[in-house]
C-alpha positions in Angstrom: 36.7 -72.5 68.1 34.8 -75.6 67.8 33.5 -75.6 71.1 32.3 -71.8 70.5 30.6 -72.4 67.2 28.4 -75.6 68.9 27.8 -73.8 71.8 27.1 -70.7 70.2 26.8 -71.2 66.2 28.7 -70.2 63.3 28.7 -66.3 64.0 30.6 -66.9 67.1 33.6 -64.5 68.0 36.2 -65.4 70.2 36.9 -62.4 72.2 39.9 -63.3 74.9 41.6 -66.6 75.9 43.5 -67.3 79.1 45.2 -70.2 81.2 43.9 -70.6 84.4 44.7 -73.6 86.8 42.1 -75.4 85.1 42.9 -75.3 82.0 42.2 -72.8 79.4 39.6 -70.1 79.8 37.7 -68.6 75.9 35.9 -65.6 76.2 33.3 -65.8 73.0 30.6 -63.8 71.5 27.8 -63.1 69.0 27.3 -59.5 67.2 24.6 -57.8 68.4 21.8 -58.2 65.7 20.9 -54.9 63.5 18.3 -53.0 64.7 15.5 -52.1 62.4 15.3 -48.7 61.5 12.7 -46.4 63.7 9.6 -45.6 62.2 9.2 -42.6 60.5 7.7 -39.6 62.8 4.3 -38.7 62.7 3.0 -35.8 60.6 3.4 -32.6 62.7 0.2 -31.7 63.8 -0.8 -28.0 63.7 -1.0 -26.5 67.5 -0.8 -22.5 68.4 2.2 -20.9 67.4 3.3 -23.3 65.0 4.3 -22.1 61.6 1.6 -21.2 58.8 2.2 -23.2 55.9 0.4 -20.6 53.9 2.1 -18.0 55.1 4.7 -18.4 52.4 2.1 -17.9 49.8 1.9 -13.6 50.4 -1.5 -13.7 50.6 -2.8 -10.0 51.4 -4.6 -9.9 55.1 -8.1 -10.0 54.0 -7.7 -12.9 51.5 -6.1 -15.1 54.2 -8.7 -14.4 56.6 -11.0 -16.0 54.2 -9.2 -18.9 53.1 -9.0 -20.0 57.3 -6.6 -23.3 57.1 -6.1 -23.6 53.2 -8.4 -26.7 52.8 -10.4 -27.6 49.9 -14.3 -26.2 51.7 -12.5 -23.2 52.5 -11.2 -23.0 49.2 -14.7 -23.2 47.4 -16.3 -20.9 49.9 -14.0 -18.0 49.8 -13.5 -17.8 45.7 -15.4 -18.8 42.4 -14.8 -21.5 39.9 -16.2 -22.4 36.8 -15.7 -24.0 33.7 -14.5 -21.9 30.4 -17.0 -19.5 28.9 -18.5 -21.8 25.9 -16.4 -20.1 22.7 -19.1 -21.8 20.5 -21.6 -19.7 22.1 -19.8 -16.2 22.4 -16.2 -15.5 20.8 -13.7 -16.0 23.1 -11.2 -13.2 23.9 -8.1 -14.0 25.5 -7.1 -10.5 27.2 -4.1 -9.7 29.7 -0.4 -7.7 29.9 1.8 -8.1 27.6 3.7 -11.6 28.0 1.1 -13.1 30.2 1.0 -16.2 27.8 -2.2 -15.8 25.9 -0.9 -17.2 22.7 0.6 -20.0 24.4 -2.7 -20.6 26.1 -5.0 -19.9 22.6 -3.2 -23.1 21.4 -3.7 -25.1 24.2 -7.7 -24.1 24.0 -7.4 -24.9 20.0 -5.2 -28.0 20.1 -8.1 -29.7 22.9 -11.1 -28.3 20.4 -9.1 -30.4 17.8 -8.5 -33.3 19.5 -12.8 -32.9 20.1 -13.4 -32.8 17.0 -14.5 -29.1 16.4 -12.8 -27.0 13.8 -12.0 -23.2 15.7 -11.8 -20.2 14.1 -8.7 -18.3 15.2 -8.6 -14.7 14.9 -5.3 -12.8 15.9 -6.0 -8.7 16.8 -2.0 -8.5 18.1 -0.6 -6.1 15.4 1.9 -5.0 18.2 3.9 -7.7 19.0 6.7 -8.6 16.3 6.0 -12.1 15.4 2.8 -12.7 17.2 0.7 -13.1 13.8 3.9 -15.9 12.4 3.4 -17.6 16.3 -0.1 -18.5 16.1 -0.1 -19.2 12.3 2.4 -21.5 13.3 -0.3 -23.3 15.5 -2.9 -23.0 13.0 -0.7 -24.7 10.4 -0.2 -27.8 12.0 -3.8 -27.8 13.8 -5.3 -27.6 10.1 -7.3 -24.8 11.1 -8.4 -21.3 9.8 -6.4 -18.2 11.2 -7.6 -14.1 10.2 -5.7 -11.3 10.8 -7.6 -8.8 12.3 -5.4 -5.7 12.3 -8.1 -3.3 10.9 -11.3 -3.1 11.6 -12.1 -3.8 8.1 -10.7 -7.2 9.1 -12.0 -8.1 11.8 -15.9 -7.7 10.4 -14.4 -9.8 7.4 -12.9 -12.4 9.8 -16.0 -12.6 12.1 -18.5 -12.7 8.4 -16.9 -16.0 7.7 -17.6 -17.2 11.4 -20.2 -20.4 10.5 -22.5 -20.7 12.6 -21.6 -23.0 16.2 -18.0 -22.4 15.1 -15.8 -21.7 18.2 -14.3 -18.3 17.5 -11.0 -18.0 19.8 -9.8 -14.1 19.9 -5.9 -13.2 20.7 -5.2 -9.6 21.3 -2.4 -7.8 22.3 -0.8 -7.1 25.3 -2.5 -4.5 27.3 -1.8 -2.1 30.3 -5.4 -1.6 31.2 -4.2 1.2 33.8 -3.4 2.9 30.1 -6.9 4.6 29.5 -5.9 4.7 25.5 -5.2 0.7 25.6 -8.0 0.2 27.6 -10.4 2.1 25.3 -8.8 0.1 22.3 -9.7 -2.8 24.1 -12.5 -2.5 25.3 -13.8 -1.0 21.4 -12.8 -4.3 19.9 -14.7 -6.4 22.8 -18.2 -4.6 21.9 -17.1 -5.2 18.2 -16.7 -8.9 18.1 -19.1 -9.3 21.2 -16.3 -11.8 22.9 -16.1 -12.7 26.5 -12.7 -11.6 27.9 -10.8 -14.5 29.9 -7.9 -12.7 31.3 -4.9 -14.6 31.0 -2.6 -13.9 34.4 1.1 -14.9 34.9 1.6 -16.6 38.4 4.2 -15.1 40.9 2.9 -11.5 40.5 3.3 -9.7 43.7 -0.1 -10.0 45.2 -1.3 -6.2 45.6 0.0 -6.2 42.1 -2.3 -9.0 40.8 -5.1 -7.6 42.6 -5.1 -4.1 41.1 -4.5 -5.5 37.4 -7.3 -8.2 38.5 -9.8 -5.4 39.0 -8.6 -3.1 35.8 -9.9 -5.9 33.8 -12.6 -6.9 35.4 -13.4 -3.3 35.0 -13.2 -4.3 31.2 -15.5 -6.9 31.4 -13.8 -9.6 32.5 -15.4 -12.5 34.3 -12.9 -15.3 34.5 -9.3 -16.1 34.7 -7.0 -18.4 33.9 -3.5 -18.3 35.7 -0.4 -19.8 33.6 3.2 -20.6 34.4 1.8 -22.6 37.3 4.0 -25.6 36.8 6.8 -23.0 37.9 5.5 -20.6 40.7 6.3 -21.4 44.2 4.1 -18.8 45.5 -0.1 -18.8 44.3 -0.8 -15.9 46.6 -1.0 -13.7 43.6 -3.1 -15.9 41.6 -5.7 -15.8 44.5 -5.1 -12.2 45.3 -6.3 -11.9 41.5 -9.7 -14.1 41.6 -10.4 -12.7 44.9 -10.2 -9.3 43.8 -11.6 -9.2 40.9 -13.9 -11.1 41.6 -12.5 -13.8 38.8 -13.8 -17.0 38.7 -10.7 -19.3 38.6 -11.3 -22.0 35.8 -8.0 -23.5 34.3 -4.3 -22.9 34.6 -1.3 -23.4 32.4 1.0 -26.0 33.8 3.5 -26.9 31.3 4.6 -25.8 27.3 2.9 -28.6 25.9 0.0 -27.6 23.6 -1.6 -30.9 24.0 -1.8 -31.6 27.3 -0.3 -28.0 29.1 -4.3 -27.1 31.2 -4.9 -28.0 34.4 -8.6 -27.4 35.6 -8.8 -25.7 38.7 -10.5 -27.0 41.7 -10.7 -26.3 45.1 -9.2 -29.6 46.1 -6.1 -29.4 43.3 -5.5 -25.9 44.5 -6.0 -26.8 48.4 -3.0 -29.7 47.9 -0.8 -26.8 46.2 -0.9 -24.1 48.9 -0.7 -27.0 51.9 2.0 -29.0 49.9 5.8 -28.6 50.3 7.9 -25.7 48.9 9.3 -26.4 45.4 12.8 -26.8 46.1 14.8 -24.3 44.6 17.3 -24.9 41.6 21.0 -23.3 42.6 23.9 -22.6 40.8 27.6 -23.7 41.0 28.1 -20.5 42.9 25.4 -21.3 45.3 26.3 -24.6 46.2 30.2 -23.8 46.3 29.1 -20.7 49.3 
């Protein structure tokens, strides 16, 4: 064993050992050194035939024929951004179905005013929902700002008289089915009232001829922009685009997350470009799931 270790250092392994007439014959060895791990493969690059990684998005036919490969220039050629209307300029009107997310969203746009410095006026118009008046004054409390109820129109021309001027004036109404002509007429009468532009407030994950039809109802309403929420959550944006495309909407922020501090994202061709391209959101299962 001596011999072996000089001859061949410490890690030497004596294999076999055998008398011959010479003596005695030592088969030794050293382990074979660990081989370092192979380099990771290249990215795959696209080639014909090779699987769309939009195609998992449903986009309709005609919206995928404009967005070509997904990427940011396509992005910003085939559909509209734009910043928020300015609510200091023109009341804001947060419009959309019912439990789209537009008081979620109205205290995201007040809590960022805040934190700005400005002082919103918040003006509720959602008589409907039960609750949706004790939501938003919930906000309001803790934001330190004004909130009117504006469930008459008696109200609301009280609520938009103590408007100062330069004051942001942020609108919530109710939930509306604009395919409804009597919903869409009581929305549309309290738009021309208050003079507000409508942002229509859109759930992601809608199927996409779905979006598109309620995209154009509401643009039919006046509606010039839209902001897309529950983004941190969909796995699928064709319904979102299908929406802006449609309508045509310009796309300007999105809610992605509960928080009312920090839960916008703006929306930019090169944000969006990295979502559609990006890998699937993995799916959460259940104990049944991963028992099968």
């Amino acid at each position: 064993m001596a011999e072996c270790r000089l001859a061949l250092g410490p890690d030497a392994l004596i294999l076999s050992t055998r008398r011959t007439a010479a003596g005695v014959e030592v088969t030794a060895a050293l382990e074979p050194a660990e081989e370092e791990p192979p380099p990771p493969p290249p990215p795959p690059v696209p080639v014909a035939g090779a699987p769309d990684p939009l195609a998992r998005h449903n986009m309709p036919s005609a919206l995928r024929g404009r967005v070509g490969p997904g990427d940011a220039a396509s992005l910003a050629a085939a559909l509209r951004f734009s910043a928020l209307p300015d609510a200091a300029a023109r009341p804001l009107a947060l419009v959309g179905p019912p439990g789209a997310g537009k008081t979620l969203t109205l205290a995201k746009l007040a809590t960022r005013m805040v934190m700005r410095g400005a002082r919103p006026l918040v003006v509720t118009a959602d008589s409907q929902r039960a609750g949706a008046a004790e939501q938003i004054a919930a906000f309001t409390r803790v934001l330190g700002i004004p909130l009117a109820t504006a469930g008459t129109g008696t109200q609301l021309a009280a609520a938009l008289g103590a408007r100062h001027p330069g004051q942001h004036l942020l609108l919530d109404t109710a939930g509306c089915d604009p395919f409804d002509p009597g919903q869409a007429e009581q929305l549309l009468a309290l738009l021309r009232v208050t003079d507000a532009a409508p942002l229509l407030v859109l759930p992601a994950g809608l199927d996409a001829e779905e979006a598109m039809e309620t995209a154009r109802a509401f643009a039919a309403l006046g509606a010039r922009h839209l902001l897309p929420t529950r983004l941190d959550g969909a796995r699928r944006l064709g319904g979102v685009l299908a929406a802006a495309f449609a309508g045509p909407l310009a796309l300007t922020e999105a809610g992605t997350g509960p928080g009312a501090a920090d839960g916008l994202t703006p929306l930019t061709p090169a944000w969006l470009a990295e979502r559609l391209q990006g890998p699937a959101r993995p799916r959460i299962t259940g104990p049944e799931q991963e028992a099968a």
